[in-house]
C-alpha positions as CSV (number, residue, x, y, z in Angstrom):
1,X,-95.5,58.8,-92.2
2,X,-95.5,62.3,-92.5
3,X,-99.2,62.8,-94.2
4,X,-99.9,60.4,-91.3
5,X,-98.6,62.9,-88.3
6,X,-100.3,66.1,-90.2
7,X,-103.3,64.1,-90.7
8,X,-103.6,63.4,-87.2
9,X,-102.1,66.7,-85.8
10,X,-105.2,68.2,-88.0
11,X,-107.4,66.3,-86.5
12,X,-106.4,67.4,-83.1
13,X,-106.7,70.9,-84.1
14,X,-110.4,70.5,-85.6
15,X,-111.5,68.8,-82.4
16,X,-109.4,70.3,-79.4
17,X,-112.6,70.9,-77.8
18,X,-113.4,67.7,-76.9
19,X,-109.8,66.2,-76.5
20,X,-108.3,69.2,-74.7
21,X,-110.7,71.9,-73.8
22,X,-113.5,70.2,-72.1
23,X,-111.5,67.8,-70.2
24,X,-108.6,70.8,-68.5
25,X,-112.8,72.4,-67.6
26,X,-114.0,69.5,-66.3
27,X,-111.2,69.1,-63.8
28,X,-110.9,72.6,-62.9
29,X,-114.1,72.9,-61.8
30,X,-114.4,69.5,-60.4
31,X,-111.2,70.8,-58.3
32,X,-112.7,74.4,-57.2
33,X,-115.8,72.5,-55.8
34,X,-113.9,69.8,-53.8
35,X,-111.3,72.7,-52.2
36,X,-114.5,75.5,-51.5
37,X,-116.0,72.7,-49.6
38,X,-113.3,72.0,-47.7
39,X,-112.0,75.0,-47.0
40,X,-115.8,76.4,-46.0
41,X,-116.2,73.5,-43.9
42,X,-119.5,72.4,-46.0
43,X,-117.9,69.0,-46.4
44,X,-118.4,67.8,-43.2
45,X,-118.4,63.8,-42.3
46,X,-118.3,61.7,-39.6
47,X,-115.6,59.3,-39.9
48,X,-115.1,56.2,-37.8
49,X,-112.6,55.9,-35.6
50,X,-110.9,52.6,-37.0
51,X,-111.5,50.7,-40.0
52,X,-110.0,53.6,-41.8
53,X,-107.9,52.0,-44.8
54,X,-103.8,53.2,-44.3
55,X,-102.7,56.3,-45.9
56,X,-101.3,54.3,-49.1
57,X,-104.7,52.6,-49.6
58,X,-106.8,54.8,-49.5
59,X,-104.4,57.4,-52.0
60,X,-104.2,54.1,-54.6
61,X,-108.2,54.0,-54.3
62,X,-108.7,57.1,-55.0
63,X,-106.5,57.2,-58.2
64,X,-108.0,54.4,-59.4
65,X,-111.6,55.5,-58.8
66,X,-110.1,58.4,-60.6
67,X,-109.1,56.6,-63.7
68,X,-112.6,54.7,-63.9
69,X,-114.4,58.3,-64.2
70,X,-111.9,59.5,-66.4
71,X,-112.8,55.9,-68.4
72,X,-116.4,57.5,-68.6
73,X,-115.2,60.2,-69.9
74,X,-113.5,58.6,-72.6
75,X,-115.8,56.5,-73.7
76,X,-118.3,59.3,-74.3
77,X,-115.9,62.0,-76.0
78,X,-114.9,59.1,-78.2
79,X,-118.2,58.0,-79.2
80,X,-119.3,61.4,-80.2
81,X,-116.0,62.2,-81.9
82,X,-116.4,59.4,-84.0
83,X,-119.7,60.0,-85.3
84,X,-118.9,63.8,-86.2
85,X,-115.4,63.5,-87.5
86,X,-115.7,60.8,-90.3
87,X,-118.6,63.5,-91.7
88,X,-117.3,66.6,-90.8
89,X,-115.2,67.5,-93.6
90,X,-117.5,66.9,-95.7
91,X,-119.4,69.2,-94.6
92,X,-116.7,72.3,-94.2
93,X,-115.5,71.3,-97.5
94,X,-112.2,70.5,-96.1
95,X,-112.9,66.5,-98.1
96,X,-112.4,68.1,-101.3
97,X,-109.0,70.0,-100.7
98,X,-107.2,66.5,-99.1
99,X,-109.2,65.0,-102.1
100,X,-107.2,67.3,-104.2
101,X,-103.9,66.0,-102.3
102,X,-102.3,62.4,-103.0
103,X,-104.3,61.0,-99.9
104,X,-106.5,58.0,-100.4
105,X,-110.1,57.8,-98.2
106,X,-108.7,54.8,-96.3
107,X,-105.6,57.0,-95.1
108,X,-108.1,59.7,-94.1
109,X,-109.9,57.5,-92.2
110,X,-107.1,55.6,-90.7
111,X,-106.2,58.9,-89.6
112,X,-109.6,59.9,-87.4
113,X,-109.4,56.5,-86.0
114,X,-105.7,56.4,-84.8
115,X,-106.2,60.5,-83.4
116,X,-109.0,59.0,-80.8
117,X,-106.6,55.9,-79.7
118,X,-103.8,57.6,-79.5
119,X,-104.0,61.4,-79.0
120,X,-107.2,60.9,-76.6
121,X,-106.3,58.0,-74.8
122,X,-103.0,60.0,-73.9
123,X,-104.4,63.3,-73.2
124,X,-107.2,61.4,-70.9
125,X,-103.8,59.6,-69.4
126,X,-102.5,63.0,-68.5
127,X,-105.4,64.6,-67.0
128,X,-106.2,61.1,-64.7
129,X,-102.2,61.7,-63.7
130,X,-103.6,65.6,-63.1
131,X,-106.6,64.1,-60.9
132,X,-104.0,61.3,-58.9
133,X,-101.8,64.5,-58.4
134,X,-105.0,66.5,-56.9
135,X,-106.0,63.9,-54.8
136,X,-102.8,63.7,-52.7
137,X,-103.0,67.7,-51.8
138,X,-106.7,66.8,-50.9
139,X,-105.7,64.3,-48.6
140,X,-102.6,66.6,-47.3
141,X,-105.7,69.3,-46.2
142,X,-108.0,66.7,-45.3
143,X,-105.7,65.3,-43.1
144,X,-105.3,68.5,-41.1
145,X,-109.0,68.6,-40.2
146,X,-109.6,64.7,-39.4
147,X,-106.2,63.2,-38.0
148,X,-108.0,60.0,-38.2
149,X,-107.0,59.7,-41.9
150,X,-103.2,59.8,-42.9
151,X,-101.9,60.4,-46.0
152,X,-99.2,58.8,-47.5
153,X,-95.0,60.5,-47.2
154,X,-93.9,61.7,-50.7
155,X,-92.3,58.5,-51.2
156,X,-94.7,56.4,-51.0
157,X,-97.4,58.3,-52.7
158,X,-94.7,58.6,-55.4
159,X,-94.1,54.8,-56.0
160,X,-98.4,54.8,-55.8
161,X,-98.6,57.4,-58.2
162,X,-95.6,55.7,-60.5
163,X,-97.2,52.0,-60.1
164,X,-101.2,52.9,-60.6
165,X,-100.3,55.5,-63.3
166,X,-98.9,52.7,-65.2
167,X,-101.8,50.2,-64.6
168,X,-104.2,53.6,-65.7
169,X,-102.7,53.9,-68.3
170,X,-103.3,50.3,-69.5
171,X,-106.6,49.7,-68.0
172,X,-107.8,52.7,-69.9
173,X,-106.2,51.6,-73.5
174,X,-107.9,48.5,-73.0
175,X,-111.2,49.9,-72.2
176,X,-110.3,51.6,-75.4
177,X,-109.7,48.4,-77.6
178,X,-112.5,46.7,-76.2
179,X,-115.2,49.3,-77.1
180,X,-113.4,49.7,-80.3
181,X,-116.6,47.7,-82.4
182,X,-118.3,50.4,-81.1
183,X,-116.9,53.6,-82.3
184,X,-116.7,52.1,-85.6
185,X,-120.1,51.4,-85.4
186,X,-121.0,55.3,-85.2
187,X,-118.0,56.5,-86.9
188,X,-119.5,53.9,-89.8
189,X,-123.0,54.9,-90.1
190,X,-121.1,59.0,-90.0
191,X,-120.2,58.4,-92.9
192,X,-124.1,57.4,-94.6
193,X,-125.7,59.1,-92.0
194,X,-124.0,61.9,-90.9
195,X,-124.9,63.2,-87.6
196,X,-128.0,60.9,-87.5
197,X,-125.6,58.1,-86.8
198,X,-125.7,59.1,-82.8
199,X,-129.6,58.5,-82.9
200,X,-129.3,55.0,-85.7
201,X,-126.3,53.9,-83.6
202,X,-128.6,53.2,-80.5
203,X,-131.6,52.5,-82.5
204,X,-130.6,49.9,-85.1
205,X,-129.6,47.3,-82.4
206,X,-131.9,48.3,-80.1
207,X,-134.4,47.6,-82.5
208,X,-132.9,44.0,-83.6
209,X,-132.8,43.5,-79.8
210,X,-136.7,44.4,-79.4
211,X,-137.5,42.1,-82.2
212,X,-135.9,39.0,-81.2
213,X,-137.4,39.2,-78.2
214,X,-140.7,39.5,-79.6
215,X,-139.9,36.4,-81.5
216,X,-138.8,34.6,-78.2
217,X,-141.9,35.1,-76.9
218,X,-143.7,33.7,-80.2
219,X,-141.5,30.3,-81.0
220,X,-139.3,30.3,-77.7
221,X,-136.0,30.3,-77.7
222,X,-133.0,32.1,-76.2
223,X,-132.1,36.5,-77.2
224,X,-128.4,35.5,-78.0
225,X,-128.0,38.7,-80.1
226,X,-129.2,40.8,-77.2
227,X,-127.8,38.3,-75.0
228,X,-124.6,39.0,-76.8
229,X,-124.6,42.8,-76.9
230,X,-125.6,43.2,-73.2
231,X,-122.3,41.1,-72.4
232,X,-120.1,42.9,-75.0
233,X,-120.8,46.3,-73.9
234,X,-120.7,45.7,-70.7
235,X,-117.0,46.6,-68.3
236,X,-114.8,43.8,-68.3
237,X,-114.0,44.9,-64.6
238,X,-115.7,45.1,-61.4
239,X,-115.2,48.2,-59.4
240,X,-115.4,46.4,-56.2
241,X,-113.5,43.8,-57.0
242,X,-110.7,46.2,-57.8
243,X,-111.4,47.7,-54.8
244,X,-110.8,44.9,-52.3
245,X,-107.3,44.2,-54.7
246,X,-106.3,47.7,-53.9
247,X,-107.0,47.0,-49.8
248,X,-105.0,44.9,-48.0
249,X,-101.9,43.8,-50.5
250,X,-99.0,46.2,-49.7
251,X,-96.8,47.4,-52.1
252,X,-98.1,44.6,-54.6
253,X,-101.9,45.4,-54.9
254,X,-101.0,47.5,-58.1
255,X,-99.3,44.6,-60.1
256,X,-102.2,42.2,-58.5
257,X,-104.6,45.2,-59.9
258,X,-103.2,44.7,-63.4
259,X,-103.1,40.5,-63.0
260,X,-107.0,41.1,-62.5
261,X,-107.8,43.3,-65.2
262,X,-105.8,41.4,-67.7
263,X,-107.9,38.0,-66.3
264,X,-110.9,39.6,-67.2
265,X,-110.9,39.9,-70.3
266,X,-112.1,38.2,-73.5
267,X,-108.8,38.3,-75.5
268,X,-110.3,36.6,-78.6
269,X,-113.6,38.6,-78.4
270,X,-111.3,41.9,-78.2
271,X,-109.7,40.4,-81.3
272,X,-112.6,39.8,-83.3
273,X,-114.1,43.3,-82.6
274,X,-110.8,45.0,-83.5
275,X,-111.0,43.0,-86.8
276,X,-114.5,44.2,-87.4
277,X,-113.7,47.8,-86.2
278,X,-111.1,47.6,-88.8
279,X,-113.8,46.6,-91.9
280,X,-115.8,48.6,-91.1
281,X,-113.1,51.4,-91.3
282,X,-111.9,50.0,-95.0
283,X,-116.0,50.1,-96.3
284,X,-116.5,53.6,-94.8
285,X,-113.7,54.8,-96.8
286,X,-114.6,53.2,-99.8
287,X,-118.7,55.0,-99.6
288,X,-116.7,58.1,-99.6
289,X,-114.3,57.1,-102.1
290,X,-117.1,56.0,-104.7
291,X,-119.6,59.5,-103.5
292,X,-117.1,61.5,-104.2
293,X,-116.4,60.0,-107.7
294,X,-119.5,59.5,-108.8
């Protein structure tokens, strides 16, 4: 357990860039451009004067919009991570000195793949919380210039915070596990490939796709592969669906926010792809196993 922690602690270190850095930059700036238009007055709109949604609504919508872009962001840092870190000691040389150590390949890898669902998802968790946090002082200001809109008391926007925190949280370690066949995919083909697994990750299937539909025109027939891969990769929630949850429901939108999410998904799909995720884990440690013996 303790080769486990420092393996993934290391990992971490090597690539605080993208789970720590980048992230803390992206929401700094993001919040100096949203408070310079406000307080310059650039960020003028013309609001209705009804059909505004109440205070609590709208703060719940915005942390959830915030969550789904912090989702995006996820999804991408992970999918680059994994196709440079199950190569990247190999080429820093840092392969041979935990080759050197009583730590098998598998462990290695184990390691990389548990530091993105666990140390990312959580750091992504905070900075969403970060964002939720933001939003409320935006409100607070943007209150002051268009009375129409009123924010939530502390209270309230507390419970919010507290309820669609937790259903964050979840919605994004979902999104996690269902995309999970994916960045093994490119963390896989790392490992033969190196970086050219970013390119070959998009390629191979885009390729299978391009020729079965080629066939289809030839013999007839359906695209299920393509078929399949459009569905798979697709979110499992609608953004306006979540929406109209969030509006209208009181206290319990949150918990009928979660209800919906969980409904959506595939749970035997998810399991298949987090069986496959983990095979493809177990052969990409044994190619390095067997290069590095040979």
């Amino acid at each position: 357990m303790r080769a486990m922690t420092a393996l993934i602690k290391r990992e971490f270190i090597e690539h605080r860039i993208a789970f720590l850095y980048a992230p803390a930059v992206l929401l700094a700036i993001f919040s100096i451009a949203v408070l310079f238009a406000i307080v310059s007055g650039r960020a003028e709109v013309d609001l209705p004067a009804t059909d505004i949604p109440l205070g609590a609504e709208i703060y719940r919508i915005g942390v959830g919009g915030a969550f789904v872009l912090w989702s995006a962001y996820m999804l991408i840092g992970l999918f680059f991570y994994y196709a440079d870190s199950f190569s990247a000691d190999r080429r820093n040389n840092a392969l041979l000195f935990w080759k050197s150590m009583p730590q098998s390949d598998l462990k290695i890898l184990t390691s990389k793949a548990l530091s993105g669902i666990t140390v990312f998802w959580g750091l992504v968790v905070c900075f969403a919380l970060l964002t939720a946090i933001f939003i409320y002082v935006v409100l607070l200001i943007v209150s002051v210039k268009y009375p129409v809109i009123v924010p939530p008391g502390l209270g309230v926007a507390a419970g919010s915070f507290v309820q669609m925190g937790f259903v964050g949280a979840i919605y994004l370690a979902l999104v996690l596990l269902w995309y999970a066949p994916l960045f093994a995919w490119v963390a896989g083909l790392s490992t033969l490939f190196r970086r050219w697994s970013i390119p070959l990750a998009i390629l191979i299937p885009g390729t299978v796709i391009v020729l079965e539909y080629l066939n289809s025109l030839r013999v007839g027939g359906g695209q299920p592969i393509g078929e399949y891969l459009s569905w798979r990769f697709q979110s499992f929630l609608d953004e306006a669906d979540a929406a109209m949850v969030l509006l209208g429901q009181g206290d319990g939108a949150p918990q009928m926010l979660l209800s919906l999410i969980v409904a959506r998904i595939d749970w035997i799909d998810m399991g298949l792809g987090l069986i496959i995720g983990a095979a493809i884990v177990y052969l990409a440690s044994e190619v390095r196993r067997r290069r590095i013996s040979a």
